[in-house]
C-alpha positions as CSV (number, residue, x, y, z in Angstrom):
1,X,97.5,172.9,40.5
2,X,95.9,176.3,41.0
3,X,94.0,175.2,43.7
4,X,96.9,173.9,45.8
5,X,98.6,177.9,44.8
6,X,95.7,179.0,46.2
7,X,96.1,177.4,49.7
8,X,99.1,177.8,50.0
9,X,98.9,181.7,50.1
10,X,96.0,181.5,52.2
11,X,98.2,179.4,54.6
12,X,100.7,182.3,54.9
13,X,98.4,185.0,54.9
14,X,96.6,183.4,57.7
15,X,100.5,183.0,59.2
16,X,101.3,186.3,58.6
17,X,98.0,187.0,60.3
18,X,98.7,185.2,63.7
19,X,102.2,186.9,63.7
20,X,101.0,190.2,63.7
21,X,98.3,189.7,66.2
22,X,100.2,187.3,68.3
23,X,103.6,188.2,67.4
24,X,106.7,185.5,66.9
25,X,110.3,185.2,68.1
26,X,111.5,187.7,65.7
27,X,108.9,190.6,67.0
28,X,107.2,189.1,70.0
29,X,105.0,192.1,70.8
30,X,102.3,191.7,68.6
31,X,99.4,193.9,68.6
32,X,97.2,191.8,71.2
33,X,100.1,192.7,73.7
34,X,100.9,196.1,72.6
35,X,97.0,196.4,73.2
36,X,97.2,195.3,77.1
37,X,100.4,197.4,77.4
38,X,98.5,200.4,76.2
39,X,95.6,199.4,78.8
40,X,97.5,199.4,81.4
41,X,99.4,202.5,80.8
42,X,96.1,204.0,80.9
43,X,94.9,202.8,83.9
44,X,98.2,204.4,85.4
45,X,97.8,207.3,83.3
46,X,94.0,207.9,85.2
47,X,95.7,207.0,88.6
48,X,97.9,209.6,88.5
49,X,95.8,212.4,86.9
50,X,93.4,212.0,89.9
51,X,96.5,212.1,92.1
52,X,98.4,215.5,90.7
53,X,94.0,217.1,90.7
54,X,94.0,216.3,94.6
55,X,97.3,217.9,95.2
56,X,96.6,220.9,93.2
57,X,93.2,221.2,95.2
58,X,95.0,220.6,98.6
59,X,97.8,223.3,97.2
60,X,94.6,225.8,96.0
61,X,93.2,225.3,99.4
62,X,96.5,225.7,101.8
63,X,97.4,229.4,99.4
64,X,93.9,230.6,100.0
65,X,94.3,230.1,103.7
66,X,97.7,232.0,103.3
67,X,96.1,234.6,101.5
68,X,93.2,235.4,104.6
């Protein structure tokens, strides 16, 4: 009898497990997607950091020329 307790709660641990890293209908986001989200966001987030440092530079650059 104990041994079959035992299982069982294993079983949902192991469930509850698999919901959080996979998610389920009721939260579908689990963390192996909130993971790739975050991945991507800072892949985007690099993108545009480069892109704002070249326009300063150019900026920089055009105010000097003003400033001669």
């Amino acid at each position: 009898m104990e041994l079959s307790k035992q299982i069982e709660h294993l079983q949902k641990d192991v469930k509850e497990v698999k919901d959080a890293l996979l998610g389920n209908e009721y939260n579908p986001n689990g963390f192996a997607k909130r993971v790739e989200k975050l991945e991507e966001y800072q892949q985007k987030d690099k993108k545009h950091k480069w892109t704002l440092a070249g326009i300063g530079l150019a900026i920089g650059f055009f105010i000097k020329l003003l400033i001669k």
